[in-house]
C-alpha positions in Angstrom: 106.3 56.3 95.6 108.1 58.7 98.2 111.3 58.5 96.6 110.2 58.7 93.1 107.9 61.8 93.8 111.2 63.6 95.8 112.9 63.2 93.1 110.3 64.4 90.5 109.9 67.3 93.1 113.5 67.6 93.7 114.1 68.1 89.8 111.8 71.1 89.7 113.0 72.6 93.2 116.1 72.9 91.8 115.5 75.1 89.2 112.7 77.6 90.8 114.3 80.9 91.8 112.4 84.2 93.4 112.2 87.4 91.9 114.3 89.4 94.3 117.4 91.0 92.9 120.4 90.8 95.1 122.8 93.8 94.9 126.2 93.9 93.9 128.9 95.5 95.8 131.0 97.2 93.3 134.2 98.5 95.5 135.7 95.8 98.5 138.6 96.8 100.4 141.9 94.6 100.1 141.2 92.8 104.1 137.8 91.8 102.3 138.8 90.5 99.1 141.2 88.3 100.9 138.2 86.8 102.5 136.2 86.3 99.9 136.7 82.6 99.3 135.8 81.7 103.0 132.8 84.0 102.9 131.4 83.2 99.9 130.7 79.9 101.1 128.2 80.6 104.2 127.0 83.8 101.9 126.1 81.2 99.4 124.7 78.7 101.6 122.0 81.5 103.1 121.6 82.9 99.2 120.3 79.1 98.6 118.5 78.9 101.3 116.6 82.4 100.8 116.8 81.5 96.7 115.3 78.6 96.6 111.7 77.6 97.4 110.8 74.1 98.0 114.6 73.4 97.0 113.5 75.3 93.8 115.2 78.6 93.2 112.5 81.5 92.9 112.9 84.9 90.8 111.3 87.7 89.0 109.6 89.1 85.9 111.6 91.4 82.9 111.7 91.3 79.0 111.1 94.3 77.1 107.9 94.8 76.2 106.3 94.9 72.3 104.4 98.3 71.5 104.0 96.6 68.4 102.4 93.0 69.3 99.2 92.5 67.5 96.6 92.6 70.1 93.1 91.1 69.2 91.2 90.9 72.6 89.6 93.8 74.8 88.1 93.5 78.5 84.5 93.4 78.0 84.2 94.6 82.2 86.4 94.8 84.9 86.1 91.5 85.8 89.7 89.4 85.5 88.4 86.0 82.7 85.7 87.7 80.8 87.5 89.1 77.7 85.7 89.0 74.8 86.8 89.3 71.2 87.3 92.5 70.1 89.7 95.0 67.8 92.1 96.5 70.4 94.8 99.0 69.4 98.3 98.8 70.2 97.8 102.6 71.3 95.0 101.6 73.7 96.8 99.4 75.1 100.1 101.1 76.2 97.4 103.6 77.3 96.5 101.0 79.5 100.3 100.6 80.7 100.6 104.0 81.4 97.6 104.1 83.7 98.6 101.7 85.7 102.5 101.8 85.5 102.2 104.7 88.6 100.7 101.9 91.0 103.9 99.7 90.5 106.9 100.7 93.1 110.7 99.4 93.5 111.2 98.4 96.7 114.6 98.7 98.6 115.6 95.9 101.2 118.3 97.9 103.4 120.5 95.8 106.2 123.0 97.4 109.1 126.4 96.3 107.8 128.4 94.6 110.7 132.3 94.8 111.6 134.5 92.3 110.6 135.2 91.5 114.3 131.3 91.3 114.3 131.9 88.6 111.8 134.4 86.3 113.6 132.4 87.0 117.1 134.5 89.8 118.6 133.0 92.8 120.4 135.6 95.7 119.8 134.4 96.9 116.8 132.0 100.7 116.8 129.7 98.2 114.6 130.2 95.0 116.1 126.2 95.5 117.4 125.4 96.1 113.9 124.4 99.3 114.6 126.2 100.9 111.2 124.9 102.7 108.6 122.0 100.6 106.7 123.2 99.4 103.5 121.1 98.2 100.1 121.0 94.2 99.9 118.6 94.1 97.3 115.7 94.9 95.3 111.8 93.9 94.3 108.7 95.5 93.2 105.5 96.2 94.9 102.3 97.1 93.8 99.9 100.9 95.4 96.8 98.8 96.1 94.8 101.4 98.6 95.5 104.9 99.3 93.5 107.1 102.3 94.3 110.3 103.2 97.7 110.6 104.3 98.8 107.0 103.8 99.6 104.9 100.9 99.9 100.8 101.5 101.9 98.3 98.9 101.6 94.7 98.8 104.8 92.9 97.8 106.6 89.5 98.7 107.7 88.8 102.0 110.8 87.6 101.0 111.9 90.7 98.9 111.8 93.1 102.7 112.7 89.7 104.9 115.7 91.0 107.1 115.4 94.6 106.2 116.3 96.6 108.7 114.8 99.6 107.0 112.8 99.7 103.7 112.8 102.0 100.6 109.9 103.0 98.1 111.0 104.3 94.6 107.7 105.8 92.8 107.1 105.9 89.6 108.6 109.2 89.6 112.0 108.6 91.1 110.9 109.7 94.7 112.4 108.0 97.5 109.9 107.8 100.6 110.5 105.7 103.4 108.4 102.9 104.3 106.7 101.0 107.6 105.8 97.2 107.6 102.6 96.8 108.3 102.7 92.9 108.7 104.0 89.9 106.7 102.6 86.3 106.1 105.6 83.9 105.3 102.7 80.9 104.2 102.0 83.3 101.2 105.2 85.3 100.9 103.0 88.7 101.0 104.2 91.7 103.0 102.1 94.9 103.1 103.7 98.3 103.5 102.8 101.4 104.7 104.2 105.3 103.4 102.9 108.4 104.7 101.9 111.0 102.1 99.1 111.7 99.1 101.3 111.2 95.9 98.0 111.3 94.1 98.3 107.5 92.6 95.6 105.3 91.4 95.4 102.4 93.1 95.5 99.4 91.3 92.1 97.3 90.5 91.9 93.9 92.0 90.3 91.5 89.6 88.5 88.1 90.2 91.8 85.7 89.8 89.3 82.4 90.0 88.0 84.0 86.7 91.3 83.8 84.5 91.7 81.3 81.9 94.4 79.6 80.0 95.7 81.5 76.9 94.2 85.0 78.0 96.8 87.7 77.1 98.8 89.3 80.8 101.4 91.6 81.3 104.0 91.8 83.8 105.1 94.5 85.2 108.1 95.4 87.5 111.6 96.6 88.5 114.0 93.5 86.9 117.9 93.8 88.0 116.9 96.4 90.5 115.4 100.0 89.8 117.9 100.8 87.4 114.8 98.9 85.4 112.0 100.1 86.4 108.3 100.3 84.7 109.7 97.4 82.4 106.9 95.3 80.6 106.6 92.0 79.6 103.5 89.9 77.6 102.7 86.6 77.2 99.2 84.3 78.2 97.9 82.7 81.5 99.5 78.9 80.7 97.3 77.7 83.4 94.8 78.9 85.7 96.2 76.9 89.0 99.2 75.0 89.8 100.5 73.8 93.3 104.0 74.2 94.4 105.9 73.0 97.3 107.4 75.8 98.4 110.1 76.3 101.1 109.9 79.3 103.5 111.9 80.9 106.6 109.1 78.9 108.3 109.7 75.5 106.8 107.4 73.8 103.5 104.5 74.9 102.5 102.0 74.1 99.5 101.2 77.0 97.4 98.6 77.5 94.7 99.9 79.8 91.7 98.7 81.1 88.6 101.3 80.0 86.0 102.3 82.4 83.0 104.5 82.5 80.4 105.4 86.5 81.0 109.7 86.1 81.2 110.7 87.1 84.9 113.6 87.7 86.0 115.0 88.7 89.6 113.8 92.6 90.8 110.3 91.4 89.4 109.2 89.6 92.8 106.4 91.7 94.4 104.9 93.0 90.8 101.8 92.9 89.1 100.2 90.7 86.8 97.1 92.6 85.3 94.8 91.1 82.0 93.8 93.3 79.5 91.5 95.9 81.4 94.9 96.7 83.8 93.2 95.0 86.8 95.7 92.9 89.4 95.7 89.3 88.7 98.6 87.6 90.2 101.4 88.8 92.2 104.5 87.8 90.3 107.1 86.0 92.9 108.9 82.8 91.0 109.6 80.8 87.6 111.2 78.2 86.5 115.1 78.9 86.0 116.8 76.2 83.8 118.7 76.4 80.4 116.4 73.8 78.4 113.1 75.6 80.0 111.8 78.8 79.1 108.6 80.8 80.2 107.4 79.5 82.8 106.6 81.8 85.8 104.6 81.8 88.6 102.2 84.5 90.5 99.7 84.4 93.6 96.1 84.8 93.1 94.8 88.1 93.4 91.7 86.4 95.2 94.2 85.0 97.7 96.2 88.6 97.8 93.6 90.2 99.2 92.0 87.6 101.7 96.1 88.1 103.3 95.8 91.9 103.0 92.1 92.2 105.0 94.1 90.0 107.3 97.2 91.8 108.1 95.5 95.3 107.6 93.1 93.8 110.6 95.2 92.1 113.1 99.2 92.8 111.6 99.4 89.0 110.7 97.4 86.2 109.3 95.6 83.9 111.9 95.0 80.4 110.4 93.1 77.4 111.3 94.9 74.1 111.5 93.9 70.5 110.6 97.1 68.7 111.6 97.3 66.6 107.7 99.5 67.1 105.2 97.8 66.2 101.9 98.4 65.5 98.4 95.9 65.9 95.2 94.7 62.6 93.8 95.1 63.8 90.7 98.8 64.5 91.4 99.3 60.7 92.3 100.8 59.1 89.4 98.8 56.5 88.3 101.2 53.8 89.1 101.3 55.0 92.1 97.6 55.1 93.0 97.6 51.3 92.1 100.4 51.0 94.9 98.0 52.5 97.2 94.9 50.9 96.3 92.9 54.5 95.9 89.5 53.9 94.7 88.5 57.3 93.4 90.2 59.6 90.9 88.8 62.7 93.0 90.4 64.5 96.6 93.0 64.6 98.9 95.4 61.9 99.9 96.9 62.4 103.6 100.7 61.8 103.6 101.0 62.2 106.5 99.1 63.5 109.9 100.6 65.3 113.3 101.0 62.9 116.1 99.3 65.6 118.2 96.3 66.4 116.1 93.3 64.7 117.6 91.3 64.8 114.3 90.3 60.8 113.6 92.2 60.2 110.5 95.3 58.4 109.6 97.8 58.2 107.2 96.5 56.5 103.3 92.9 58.3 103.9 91.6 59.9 101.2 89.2 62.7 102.3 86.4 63.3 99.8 84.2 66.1 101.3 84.4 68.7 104.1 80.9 69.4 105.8 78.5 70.3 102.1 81.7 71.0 100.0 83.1 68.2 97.4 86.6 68.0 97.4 88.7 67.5 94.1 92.0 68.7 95.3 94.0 70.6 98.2 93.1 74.2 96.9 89.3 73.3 97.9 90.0 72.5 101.1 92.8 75.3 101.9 90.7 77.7 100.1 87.2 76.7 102.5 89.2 76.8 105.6 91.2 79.6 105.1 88.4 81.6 103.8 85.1 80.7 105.1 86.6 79.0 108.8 88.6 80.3 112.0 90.0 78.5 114.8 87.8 77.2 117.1 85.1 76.3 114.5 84.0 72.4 113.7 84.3 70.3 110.7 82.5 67.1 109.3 85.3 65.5 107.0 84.3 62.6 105.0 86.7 60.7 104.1 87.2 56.8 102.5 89.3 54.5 104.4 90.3 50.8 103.4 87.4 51.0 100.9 84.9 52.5 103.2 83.4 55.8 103.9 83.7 57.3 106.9 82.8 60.8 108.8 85.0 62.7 111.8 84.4 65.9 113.2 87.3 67.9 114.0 87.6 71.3 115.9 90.0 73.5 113.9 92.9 74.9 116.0 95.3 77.9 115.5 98.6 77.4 113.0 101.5 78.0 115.1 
């Protein structure tokens, strides 16, 4: 089972990229170029290991958007999955657009350039501390979410301001404004930004992402191939209301739930907005699948889960998690084959893979955990989403949970995620 489901994971790892949009340097002097073929190679090796998530490669959203696609189907509220049949204009909706277009920002990724003695591990250079002049590296989107006073805050994707050493906003207008970090969460690749000033901006509308339903009509919206792009457009349909990714981080794997759309992304998109037919936020768009034979299929994080990360890092600067000590895997993910092989006696919740040798929690390895305290459990997201949401550390558990054919109950004190 482990090797088959590597490689089935494997396969798709490979050809997930992110949306972040690396820049190109146009001019190199000569003692560079002649260095290019040794660099290249560790440049590449940290591109793939920032490029790809889960061994898949991760990008962003851009296609140019049709003013003249026939749309049927207006928002009957504000709410994100309740879209009624209705006649909708193509006028009322680029009105829409251009409502909301002001709330979507590029967003610059600047890194000190170091010396070429820097490089090789000298000292003499001026810049060998890599104290030179901050340089662009690359490119996403992020999205104005809450404006008070004075201050303006963006959500975006961690991985798009990752190393920065200082950060850009480009509004809608062409304005360049500097930006603070507020705090990051690497789990969920979300980063929240800070800039001074009233630029009188509408924030954008978060709508109830557990609401959404396959083949509703989205739009993407972003910077693709850096800002030179910017306020592009792209349509297409939710293709499915959840799907869970492996995804690999600065901090090692982690499972993430997505929204899955068809809208074409491309890199520079990572950060933007996916909104539904009333212009509310969605999904943040951060990967797709990249592969010659595939197309249109993307990926964005729950605007539910969005803002459960931004109450946290607006709070405390970070997000503070509590920790089982499992690693788990949907029963309906087993192949059935598979489930045979494991002698799994219920087509419902979580399979444990595996469990930390220092987690005193009561369960082992080929449990298969079927409630936690009054909540049923069909899959991972109900478990990550009642302890993430509704738990802290230091709180206690009942987990029921089948073992060797029989039911059993543990109860388990959550601890901090290091």
């Amino acid at each position: 089972m482990d090797q088959n489901q590597n490689e089935d994971q494997q396969n798709i790892n490979k050809t997930t990229s992110n949306g972040y949009y690396y820049k190109q340097k146009n001019k190199i002097p000569w003692y560079q170029s002649c260095l290019i073929p040794f660099i290249s190679g560790i440049l590449g090796a940290v591109l793939i290991l920032a490029l790809y998530i889960g061994g898949t490669k991760i990008v962003d959203v851009f296609s140019n958007y049709n003013d003249e696609a026939n749309i049927t189907k207006a928002p009957a509220n504000e709410k994100g999955g309740n879209i009624k049949d209705n006649k909708s204009s193509n006028k009322s909706v680029s009105k829409m657009i251009e409502d909301v277009s002001p709330s979507i920002v590029g967003v610059i990724n600047k890194q000190k350039a170091s010396g070429l003695e820097s490089f090789f591990g000298g000292n003499n250079s001026e810049d060998s501390d890599g104290s030179g002049d901050s340089e662009e590296t690359g490119t996403g989107t992020g999205v104005i979410y809450q404006s008070n006073g004075n201050s303006t805050y963006i959500v975006t994707n961690n991985h798009v301001i990752e190393g920065a050493n200082e950060i850009e906003i480009r509004l809608h207008n062409d304005k360049s404004v500097k930006a603070k970090l507020v705090g990051t969460d690497v789990m969920t690749d979300l980063a929240v930004l800070k800039i001074e000033g009233n630029y009188n901006i509408e924030p954008i509308k978060f709508a109830d992402s557990s609401k959404v339903k396959a083949g509703e009509t989205v739009f993407a919206l972003g910077n693709p191939l850096g800002v030179e792009f910017a306020n592009s457009v792209t349509q297409g349909i939710i293709s499915s209301e959840e799907r869970t990714m492996n995804v690999q981080t600065s901090q090692g794997v982690t499972e993430a739930t997505v929204i899955q759309t068809d809208a074409a992304i491309n890199p520079g998109n990572s950060g933007g907005a996916l909104i539904d037919l009333n212009g509310n936020l969605i999904g943040i768009n951060s990967m797709k699948i990249s592969r010659s034979d595939v197309e249109g299929i993307g990926f964005a994080i729950p605007s539910n889960e969005v803002n459960n990360i931004i109450k946290d890092i607006m709070d405390d600067g970070k997000v503070t998690r509590p920790y089982i000590g499992i690693s788990m895997i949907s029963i309906d993910d087993i192949p059935n084959q598979y489930k045979k092989e494991l002698n799994l006696t219920t087509d419902k919740g979580v399979y444990i893979s595996e469990v930390d040798k220092k987690a005193d929690n009561g369960l082992k390895k080929d449990d298969v955990i079927t409630k936690v305290d009054d909540k049923d459990v069909s899959d991972v997201s109900d478990i990550k989403n009642y302890i993430y949401n509704e738990k802290k550390p230091g709180d206690k558990i009942t987990i029921k949970y089948i073992r060797d054919g029989k039911t059993h109950t543990t109860k388990i004190t959550l601890k901090e995620q290091n």
